[in-house]
C-alpha positions, 0 to 999 in steps of 0.5 A: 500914131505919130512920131511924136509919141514914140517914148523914150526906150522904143528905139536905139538913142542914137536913131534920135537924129534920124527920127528928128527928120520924119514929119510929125503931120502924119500917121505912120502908114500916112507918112509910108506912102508919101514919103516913097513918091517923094523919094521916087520923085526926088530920085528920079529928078536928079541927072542921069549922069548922077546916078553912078557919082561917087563924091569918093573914093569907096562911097556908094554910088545913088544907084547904091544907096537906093539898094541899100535903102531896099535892103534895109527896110526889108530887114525892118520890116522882117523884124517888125513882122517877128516882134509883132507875132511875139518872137521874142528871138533876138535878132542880129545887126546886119553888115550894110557894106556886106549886103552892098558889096554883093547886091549889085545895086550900082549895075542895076537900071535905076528903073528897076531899083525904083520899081523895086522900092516901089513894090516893097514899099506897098507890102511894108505899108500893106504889113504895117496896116495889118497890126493891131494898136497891141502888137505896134507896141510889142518889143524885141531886141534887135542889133543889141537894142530893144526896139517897138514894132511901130519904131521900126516902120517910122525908122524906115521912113527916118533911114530913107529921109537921112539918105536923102539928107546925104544925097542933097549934101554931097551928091548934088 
């Protein structure tokens, strides 16, 4: 399955920008895997002395950010993995400037980050792989909207894309 054939109600409105910058070439474990070695690759091309840039005051370092991106798609995969199992708990926002504050992504090696990443990356995919046609269709309700199984692994790869948007912007 493609990006392109997400419907309309699979996800929260306000993700269309985000979902607008996803490759609509490959399937969705297809587009997983490359796009973690393109993010890799991107990461590790910027200058060292980048890594600890804030473009202002109280914004996150790329060493942050990178943090963050793990964290998040941990928890979308964690929702993914609920829905697809037919939990039809709903399931809370979480505060990305809370998870930030205490993860400590800035004092990390961006080594370790990107192996981090890396690892996580390979059981998303690994996860997403083990769906059946069914349960990437199966729904719930997360941060007060509904959302699919397969709109939450291409809104791993739109949330990483839209962060590298960001660090072309303002970062570089």
């Amino acid at each position: 399955m493609r990006v392109s054939e997400l419907k309309e109600g699979e996800y929260a409105p306000y993700y269309n920008l985000y979902l607008s910058n996803v490759d609509d070439t490959y399937t969705l474990t297809e587009e997983l895997e490359i796009s973690v070695h393109s993010f890799i690759k991107f990461v590790q091309d910027i200058p060292m002395g980048k890594h600890d840039y804030r473009y202002a005051e109280g914004k996150w370092t790329i060493k942050d950010i990178i943090q963050h991106l793990i964290d998040a798609e941990r928890v979308f995969a964690y929702r993914a993995m609920r829905f697809s199992r037919g939990d039809t708990t709903e399931l809370p926002g979480y505060d990305e400037n809370l998870f930030a504050d205490n993860a400590n992504g800035s004092n990390r090696s961006l080594q370790s980050l990107l192996t981090e990443m890396a690892a996580l990356r390979h059981t998303t995919i690994m996860l997403f792989k083990s769906f059946t046609d069914a349960q990437l269709m199966q729904n719930g309700i997360a941060s007060g909207h509904v959302v699919t199984v397969r709109a939450l692994g291409f809104l791993i790869i739109a949330h990483q894309n839209h962060h590298m948007k960001i660090y072309r912007e303002r970062y570089l």
